[in-house]
N, C-alpha and C positions, 0 to 999 in steps of 0.2 A: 627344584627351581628351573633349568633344563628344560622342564616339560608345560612348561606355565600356561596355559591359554592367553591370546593373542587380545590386546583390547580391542573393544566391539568395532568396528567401524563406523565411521558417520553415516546417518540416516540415508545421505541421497550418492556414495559410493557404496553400502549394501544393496543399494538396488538396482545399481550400474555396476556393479561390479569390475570391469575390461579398462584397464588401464589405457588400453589406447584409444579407448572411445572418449577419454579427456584431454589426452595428450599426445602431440606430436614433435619428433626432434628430426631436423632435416638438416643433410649434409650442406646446406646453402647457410649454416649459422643460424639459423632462426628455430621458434618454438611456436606452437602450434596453439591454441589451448580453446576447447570446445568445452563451456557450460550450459543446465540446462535451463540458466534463470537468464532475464533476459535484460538488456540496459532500456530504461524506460525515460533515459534523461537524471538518471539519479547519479551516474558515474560509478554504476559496478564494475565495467569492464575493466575501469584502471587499477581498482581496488584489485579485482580479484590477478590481473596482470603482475603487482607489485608482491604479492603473496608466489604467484608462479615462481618469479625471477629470484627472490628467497632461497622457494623451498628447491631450486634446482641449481641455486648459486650461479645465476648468469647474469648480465646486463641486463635491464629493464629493455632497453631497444630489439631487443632478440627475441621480445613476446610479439604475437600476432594473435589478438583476441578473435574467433570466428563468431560470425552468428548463429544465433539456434535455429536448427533445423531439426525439423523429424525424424530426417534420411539421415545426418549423423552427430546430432547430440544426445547426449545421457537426458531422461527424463527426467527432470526434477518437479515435475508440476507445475505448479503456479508461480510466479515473480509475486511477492505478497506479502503482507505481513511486517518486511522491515527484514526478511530473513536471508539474502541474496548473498551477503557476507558471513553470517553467521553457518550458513547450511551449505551454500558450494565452494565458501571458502576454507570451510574444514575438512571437506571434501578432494579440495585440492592439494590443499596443505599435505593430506596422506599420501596423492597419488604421485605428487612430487616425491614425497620418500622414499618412495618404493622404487620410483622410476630413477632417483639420484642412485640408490644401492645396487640396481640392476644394471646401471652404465658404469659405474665405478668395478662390478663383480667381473665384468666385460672386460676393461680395461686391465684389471689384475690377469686376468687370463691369457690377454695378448701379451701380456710383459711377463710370463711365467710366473707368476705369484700365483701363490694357493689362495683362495677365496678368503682365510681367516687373516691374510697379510695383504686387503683390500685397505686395510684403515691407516696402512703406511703411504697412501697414495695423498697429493695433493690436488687439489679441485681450485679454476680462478677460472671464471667466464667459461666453463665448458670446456676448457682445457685441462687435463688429467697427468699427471707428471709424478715421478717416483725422486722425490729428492737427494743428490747425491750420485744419481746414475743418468744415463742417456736417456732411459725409456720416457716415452710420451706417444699421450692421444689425446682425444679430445671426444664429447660428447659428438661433433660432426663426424670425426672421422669414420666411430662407431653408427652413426646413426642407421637402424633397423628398423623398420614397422613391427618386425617379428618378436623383435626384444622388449614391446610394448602390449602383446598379444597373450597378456595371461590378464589372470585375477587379481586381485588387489587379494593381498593377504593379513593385512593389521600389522604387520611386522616392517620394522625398519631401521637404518639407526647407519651410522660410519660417521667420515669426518663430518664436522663440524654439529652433524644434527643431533639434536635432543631426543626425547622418547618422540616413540612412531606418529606421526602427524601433528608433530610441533615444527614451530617455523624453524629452518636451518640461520644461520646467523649470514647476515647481509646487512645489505643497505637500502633498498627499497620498503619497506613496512615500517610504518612510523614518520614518514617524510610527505611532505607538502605536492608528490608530484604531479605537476597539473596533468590536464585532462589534454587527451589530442584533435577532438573533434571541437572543443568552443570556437578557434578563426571562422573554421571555414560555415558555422553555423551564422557565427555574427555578422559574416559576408555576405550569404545567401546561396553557400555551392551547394549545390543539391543533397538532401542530406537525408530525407522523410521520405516515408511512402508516396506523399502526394505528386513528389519529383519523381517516383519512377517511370521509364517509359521505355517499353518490351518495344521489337519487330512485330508490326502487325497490329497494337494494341489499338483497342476499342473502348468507349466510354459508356458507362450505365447509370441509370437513376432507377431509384424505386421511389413511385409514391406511396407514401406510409397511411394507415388507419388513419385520422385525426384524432381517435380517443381509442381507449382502452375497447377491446370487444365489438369497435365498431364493423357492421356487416356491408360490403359491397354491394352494391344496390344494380348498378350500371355503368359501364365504362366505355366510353366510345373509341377505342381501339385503331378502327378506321382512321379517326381523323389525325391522329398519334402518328399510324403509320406512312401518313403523307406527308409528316414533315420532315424538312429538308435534313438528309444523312443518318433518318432512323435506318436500321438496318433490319431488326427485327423489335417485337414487343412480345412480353411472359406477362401470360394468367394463369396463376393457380390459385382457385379461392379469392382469399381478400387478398393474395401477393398479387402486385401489377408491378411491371417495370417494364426498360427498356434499355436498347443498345441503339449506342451513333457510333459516326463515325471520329468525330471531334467533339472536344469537351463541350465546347460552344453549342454544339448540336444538341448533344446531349441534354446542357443545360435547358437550352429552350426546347427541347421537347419534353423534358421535365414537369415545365412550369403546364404545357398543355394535358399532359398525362393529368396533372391534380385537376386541372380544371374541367376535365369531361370527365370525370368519376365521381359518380357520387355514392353517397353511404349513409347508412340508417344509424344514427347512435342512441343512446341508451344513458341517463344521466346514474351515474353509480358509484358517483365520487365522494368521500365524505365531507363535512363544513369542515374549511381549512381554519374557518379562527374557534373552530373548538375540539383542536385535533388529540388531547388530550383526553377529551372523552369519549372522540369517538376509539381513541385504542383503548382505554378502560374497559368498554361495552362490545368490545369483540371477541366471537368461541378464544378461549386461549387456552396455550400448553404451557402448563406452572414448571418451572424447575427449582432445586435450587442447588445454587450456583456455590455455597459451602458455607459453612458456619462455625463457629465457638462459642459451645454451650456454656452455660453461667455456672462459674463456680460455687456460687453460692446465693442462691436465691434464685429469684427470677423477677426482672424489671420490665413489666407492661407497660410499653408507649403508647400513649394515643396518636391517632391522627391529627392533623391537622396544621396550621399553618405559624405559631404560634410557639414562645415559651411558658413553659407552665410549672410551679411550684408542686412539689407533693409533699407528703407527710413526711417521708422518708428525708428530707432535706435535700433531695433530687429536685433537679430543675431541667424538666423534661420538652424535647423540643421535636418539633416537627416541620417538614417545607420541601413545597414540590418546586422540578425543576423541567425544563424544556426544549428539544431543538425543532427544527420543520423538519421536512424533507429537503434534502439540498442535492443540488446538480455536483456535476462533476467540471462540468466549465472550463473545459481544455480548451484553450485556446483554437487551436488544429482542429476540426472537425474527424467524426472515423473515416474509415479511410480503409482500403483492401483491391488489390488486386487477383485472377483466380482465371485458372486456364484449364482446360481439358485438352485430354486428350487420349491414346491408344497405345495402349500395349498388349501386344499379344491378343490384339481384338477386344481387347477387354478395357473399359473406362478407365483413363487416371486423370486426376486432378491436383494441380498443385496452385497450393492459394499462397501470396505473399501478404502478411497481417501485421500490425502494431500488438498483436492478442496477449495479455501478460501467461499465455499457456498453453506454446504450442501442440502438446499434446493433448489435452484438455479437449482443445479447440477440432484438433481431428478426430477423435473421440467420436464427439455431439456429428461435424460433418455426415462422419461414415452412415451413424443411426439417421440423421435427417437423409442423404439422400439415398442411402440403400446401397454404399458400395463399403468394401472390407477397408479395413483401415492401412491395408497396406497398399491401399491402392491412393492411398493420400499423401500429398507431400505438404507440409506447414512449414515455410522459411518465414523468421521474423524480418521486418523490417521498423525501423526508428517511425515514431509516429511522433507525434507533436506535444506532446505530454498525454499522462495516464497516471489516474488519482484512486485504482482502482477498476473496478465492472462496469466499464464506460459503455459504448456500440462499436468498440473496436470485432467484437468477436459477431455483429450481430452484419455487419455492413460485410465482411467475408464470408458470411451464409447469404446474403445478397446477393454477393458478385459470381458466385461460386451458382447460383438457381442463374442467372444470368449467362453466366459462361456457358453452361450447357446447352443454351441457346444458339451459339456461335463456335461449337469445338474447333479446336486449333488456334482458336484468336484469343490472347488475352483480353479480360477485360476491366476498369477499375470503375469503380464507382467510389463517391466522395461523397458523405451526407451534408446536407446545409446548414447551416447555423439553428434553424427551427429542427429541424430533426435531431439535433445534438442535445439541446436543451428542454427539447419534446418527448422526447422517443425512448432516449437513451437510459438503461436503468438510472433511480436514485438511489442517496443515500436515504437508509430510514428515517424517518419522522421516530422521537423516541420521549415519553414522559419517564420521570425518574419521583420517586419520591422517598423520603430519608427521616427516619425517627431515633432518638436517641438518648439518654437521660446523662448528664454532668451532675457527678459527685458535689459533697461540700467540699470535698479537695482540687476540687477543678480540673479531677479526671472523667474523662468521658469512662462509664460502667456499662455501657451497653450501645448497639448500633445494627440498624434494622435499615439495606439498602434496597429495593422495589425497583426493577426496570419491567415498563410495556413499552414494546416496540417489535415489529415485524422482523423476520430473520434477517440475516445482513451477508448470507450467499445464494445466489441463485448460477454461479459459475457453470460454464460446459465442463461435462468430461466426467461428473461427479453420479448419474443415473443411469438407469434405463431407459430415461427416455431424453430427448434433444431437450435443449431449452433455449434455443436461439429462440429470437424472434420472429421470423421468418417460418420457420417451423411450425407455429403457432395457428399460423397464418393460411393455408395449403387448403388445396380441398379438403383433403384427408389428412386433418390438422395434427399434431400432438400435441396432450393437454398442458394448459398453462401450468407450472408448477408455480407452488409458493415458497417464498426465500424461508430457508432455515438457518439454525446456525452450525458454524464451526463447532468442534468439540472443546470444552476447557483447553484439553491437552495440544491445543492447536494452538489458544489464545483466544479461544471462543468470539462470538460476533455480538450481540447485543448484552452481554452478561461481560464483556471482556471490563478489565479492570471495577467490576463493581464490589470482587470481594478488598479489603481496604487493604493498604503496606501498613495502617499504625498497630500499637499494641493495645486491645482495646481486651477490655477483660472479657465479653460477651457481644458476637455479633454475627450475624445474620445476610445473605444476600439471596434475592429471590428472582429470578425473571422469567416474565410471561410472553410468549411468544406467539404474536396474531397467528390464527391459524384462516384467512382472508388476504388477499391481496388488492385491492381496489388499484394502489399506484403501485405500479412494478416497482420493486428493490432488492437492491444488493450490495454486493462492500464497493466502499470509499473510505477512502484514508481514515485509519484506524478505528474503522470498524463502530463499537459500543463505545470505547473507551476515550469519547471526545465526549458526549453527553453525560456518561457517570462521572469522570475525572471533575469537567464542570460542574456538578452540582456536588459532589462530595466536598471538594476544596473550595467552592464558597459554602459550606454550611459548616467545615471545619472554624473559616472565618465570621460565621454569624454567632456560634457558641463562643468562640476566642473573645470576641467584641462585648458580648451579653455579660462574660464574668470579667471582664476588664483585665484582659490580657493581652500583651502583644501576640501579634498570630505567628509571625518567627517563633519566638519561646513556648507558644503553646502545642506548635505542629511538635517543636523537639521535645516538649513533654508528654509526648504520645510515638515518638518514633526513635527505634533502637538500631534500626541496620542502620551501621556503620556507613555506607555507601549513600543510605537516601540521607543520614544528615550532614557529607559531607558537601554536596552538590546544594540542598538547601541551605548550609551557612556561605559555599562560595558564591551562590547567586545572591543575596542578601548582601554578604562584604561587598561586591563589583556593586550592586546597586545606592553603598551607603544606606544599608537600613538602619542600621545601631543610629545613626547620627538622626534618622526620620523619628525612631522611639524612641530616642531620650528626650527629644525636642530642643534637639542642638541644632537642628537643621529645619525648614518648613519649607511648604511647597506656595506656589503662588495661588493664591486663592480660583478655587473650580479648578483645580490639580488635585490630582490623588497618585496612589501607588497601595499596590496590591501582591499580593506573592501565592505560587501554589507550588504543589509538590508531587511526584509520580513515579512510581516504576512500569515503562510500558507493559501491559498482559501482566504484569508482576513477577514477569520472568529476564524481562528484557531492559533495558537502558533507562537509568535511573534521568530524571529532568525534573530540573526545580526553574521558578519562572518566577522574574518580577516584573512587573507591568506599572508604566507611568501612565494615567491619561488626563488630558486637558479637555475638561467639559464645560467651560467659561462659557461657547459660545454655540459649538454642538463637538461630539463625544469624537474626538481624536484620540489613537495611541500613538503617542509618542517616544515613547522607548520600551524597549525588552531586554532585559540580563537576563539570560540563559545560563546554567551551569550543567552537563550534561554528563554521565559517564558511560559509555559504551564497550567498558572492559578494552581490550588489545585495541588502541587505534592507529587503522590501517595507514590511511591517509586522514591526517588532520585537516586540511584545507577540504576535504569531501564531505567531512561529517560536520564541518562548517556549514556546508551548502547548504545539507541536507537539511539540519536544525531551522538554520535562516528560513527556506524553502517553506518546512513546514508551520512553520510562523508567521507568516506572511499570509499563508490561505488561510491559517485559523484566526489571524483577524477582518480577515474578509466574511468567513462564515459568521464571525460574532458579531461584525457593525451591520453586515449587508443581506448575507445571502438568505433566500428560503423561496423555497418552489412555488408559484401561484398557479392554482386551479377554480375553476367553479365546480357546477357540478357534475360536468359531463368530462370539461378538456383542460389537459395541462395552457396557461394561460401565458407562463412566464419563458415566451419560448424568444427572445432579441434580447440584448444587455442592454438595454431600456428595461424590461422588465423584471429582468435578473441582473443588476447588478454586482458584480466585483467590486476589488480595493482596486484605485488606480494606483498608477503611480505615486504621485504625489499625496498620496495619502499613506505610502508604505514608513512604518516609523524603522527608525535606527535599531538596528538589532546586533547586539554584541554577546557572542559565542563564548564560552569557555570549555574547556573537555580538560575532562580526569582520566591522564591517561592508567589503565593497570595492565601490566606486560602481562602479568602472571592470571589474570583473567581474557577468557572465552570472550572473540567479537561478536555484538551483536549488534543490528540495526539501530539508526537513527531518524528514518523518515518520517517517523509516526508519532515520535516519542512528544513534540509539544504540541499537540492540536486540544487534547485535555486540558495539560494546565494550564498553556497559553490563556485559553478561554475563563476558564477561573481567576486567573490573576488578572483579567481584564476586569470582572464584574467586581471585582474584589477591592480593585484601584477607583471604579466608578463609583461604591458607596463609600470612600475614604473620602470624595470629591466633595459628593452629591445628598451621601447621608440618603441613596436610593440602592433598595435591595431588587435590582434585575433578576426574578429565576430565569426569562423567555427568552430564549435567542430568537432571530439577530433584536437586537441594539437601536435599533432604528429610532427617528425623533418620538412618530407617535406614539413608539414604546416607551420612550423617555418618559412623554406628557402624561401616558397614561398612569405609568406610576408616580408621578408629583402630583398629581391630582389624587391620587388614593394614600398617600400618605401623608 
């Protein structure tokens, strides 16, 4: 027992292994704490802070969260996924152990106790006391950089703490504690990249392609460089840009850069209103994505749109479903600032970015501009929201071709509202299509899920070769890549949640993945699993409805984890459904309510979803009951937000959003043409979490953008008696289906 091997350690502390590359304890009373994932506006910093102060049993005021940097944070990859708590918080949780047994081991040593007479010591805010006697220290008194200077071992454990990287008992985790940065956000103290401002800085613009491929024809450069406070102008290839001295300047020599450049394009875009076929009809790479073979027999569904009878007393059904391509519509445009300069005679550059990966990101730099990677420094800074593969990472391969223009002077560049909504990758365009045959027992016997849709990562940091934008771009270009996806074992990207959570005796999931790129894409908020979720959980409701069953009763007569049915009966009871299916209760005519159900990736945070909407006069949501569980919750008021957060944009993508192009040019580039939810259009949305101590945290960002979207279509044919497959929701999607039904 004695010799037991150590449990594994968390994924992104085996790969940082150096305790003090996380953490720092200083004789000033404060703690230090360096991760590699980064806060994007979501409130990981507090989270992950409230876990610190746990696992090291100190005041929450004693954390000082840093930002990521290249030069000294643990790599963790990407911010992504939903996994920022679940991956550097377990991460921390361990390194806290290690580091509470190693200052406690300290302490016994200066008080002459043998190491095995550590666990008669007691610990309160950092202070270390032997009860009954004089002796005392404290975590400052001890503080050492050297006592922090080993590896992480898996092993841990003294007062207070549980086995090795469990939380130690406190009062931080589990508690409401707000966030420190909302004042001074809600004020306007300088808070984002777009507020930064170096000694010396300088401002840059690049004028972008207008289309995909387009080639630079002629640029009159001249006339650029005589306006007032350029300093200098960059051509390489189709990159043009330039440096002022002032934003102002900048700006307006911007606007004359576009205008003396011209460029030859190329229409190679496909018909946006038959975007369904055009991914059907492109080379694809089949997978599949997992199955459960039939135990007995085998049930052949047909295609098509329709239920249909068979011999067999099966009543077999089929129906496709739909999203566009959608922006990312950060409010903030991207944004990067990027400086050169010399060491040792040799180039270094250090870029400050919103990028969700700072390594990632220096990565792609070093291969884009031919310098080693250690000669790059990536500090994050707060950007303005990030839903995702925005142009955060694409506008500091910008600024950074720009900088080199000007060594010694920083310089920023801020893309415009058209560049953001133009330029910037999308989310996939994605069709789904779903067959499946219901028993005469009103059990579903078989289910066959189909997604086409283009990959949904094109991220830095993951090839051989760059894939900025910019890059692309250069005389001696490198080749466009095409999005692929993540691995399953990641959460995969256009395949994510399409294998089902029910118990379905026999099923199937297949996805095809364009191997063409006409409109750049990559992730945005949750990836596949917003277009399968939507169409699996409204076809769960069109079979429920067809055998005349409530869709509550029907989803729980197909679903056995404990966990997904308690989240769907608590969203259900907060919504008063019982009382909507016995018909103890009605809604006001052209009112519906709808419900869906999900576990995100099928790995991560279960979310059930009821959706009120009034379509009397045009299609409002008006309410959402959420029920969510995200195993250990850190802070409740965070994964409030978070839920809220992502609910709000998933009814904006389902009333509003989707990309317009003709055939040459992204079209929908001003929120005239891309509309959002406004304000007053955002419905009431009321939260609940299951909290499970004894369960693993894991994200909430992601988890209702699926079934949000389901429970919407699902309350609109409760209304409307109209089956929506097509997002967004818009009137003449309305009219077109009351006119075909």
């Amino acid at each position: 027992m004695g010799n037991a091997e150590p449990p594994p350690l968390p994924a992104s502390l085996k790969a940082n292994p150096r305790l003090g590359r996380w953490l720092g304890i200083h004789a000033d009373g404060s703690v230090s704490v360096r991760s590699g994932k980064v806060d994007l506006g979501q409130g990981i910093s507090r989270a992950l802070s409230q876990i610190v102060a746990d696992g090291l049993g100190v005041d929450l005021k004693r954390i000082r969260m840093l930002p990521a940097s290249t030069a000294t944070s643990p790599n963790e990859g990407v911010t992504s996924g939903s996994l920022s708590v679940q991956e550097s918080g377990s991460a921390l949780r361990q390194v806290c152990a290690e580091a509470r047994r190693i200052y406690l081991d300290a302490a016994a040593a200066q008080m002459d106790l043998g190491r095995a007479d550590a666990h008669l010591l007691e610990l309160r805010d950092g202070d270390i006391s032997k009860p009954g006697s004089n002796h005392a220290s404290s975590y400052w008194a001890l503080a050492n950089d050297a006592l922090l200077d080993v590896d992480a071992t898996g092993l841990a454990g003294g007062p207070g703490m549980q086995a090795a990287g469990q939380l130690a008992t406190g009062q931080a985790v589990g508690q409401s504690v707000p966030r420190g940065d909302i004042a001074g956000k809600v004020s306007g103290a300088p808070a984002f990249i777009h507020d930064m401002r170096l000694p010396g800085m300088l401002f840059g613009r690049v004028a972008h392609p207008p289309s995909t491929g387009a080639e630079l024809v002629s640029c009159k450069l001249e006339v650029v460089n005589a306006q007032p406070g350029v300093l200098a102008t960059v051509r390489d290839g189709n990159f043009i840009g330039l440096v002022a001295r002032s934003e102002y300047e900048a700006l307006q020599a911007g606007k004359k850069l576009a205008e003396v450049s011209r460029w030859h394009e190329t229409a190679r875009l496909p018909d946006m209103n038959h975007l369904a076929d055009f991914l059907r009809a492109q080379p694809l790479e089949a997978s599949t994505v997992g199955e459960k073979p039939a135990q007995r027999g085998t049930n052949d569904v047909p295609n098509g749109d329709a239920a249909q009878p068979s011999a067999s007393g099966q009543t077999q059904f089929s129906a496709r479903y739909s999203r566009p391509f959608l922006a990312h519509a950060s409010i903030g445009p991207s944004c990067a600032v990027a400086l050169f300069g010399k060491a040792a005679d040799a180039e270094t550059l250090t870029v400050w970015s919103h990028t969700q990966g700072i390594f990632n990101l220096r990565d792609d730099l070093a291969l884009m501009l031919g310098l080693p990677g250690t000669a790059i420094t990536v500090n994050h800074v707060e950007g303005a929201g990030c839903y995702g593969h925005n142009g955060a990472d694409d506008a500091a391969a910008e600024a950074a071709l720009l900088a080199r223009a000007v060594p010694g002077q920083p310089v920023q560049v801020v893309w415009s509202r058209e560049d953001e909504l133009g330029v910037a990758p999308f989310g996939a365009a994605m069709h789904v299509e779903l067959n499946a045959s219901l028993g005469a027992d009103g059990r579903i016997e078989n289910w066959k899920h189909e997604v086409w849709s283009n990959g949904h990562g094109l991220r830095p940091g993951r090839g051989t070769s760059p894939v900025l934008l910019p890059g692309t771009l250069l005389a001696r270009p490198f080749a466009r890549q095409v999005s692929v996806n993540p691995p399953l074992a990641s959460g995969g990207g256009a395949q994510r949640n399409a294998a089902p959570l029910y118990d379905f005796e026999q099923w199937t999931a297949v996805s095809h993945r364009l191997l063409t790129m006409p409109v750049r894409s990559s992730a945005l908020r949750s990836l596949g699993a917003h277009a399968n979720v939507f169409a699996a959980e409204s076809f769960m409701d069109e079979m429920a409805l067809a055998c005349q069953a409530d869709p509550l009763a029907f989803r729980l007569r197909h679903v056995s984890d404990t966990r997904a049915r308690a989240v769907l009966e608590l969203a259900a009871q907060k919504a008063g459904w019982a009382a909507r299916a016995n018909g103890s209760s009605t809604l006001a005519e052209g009112c519906g309510m709808g419900l869906a159900l999900t576990r995100y990736k099928n790995t991560g945070a279960y979310c059930a979803v009821v959706a009120r909407v009034d379509a009397s006069r045009e299609l409002r949501v008006t309410d959402l009951w959420i029920a969510v569980d995200v195993g250990l919750v850190v802070n409740p008021d965070g994964v409030c937000n978070q839920i809220e957060g992502g609910a709000i944009q998933t009814v904006s993508w389902v009333l509003k959003e989707a990309v317009q192009f003709d055939a040459t040019r992204i079209t929908s580039t001003t929120w005239e043409t891309y509309p959002i939810l406004r304000f007053s259009e955002v419905p009431q949305v009321e939260v609940h979490t299951i909290d499970q101590p004894a369960q693993k945290s894991v994200g909430a960002g992601e988890a209702t953008h699926g079934p949000v979207a389901a429970a919407i279509a699902n309350a609109l044919f409760d209304a409307t008696g109209l089956r929506v497959r097509d997002m967004p929701f818009t009137p003449d999607r309305l009219r077109q289906a009351a006119l075909a039904a």
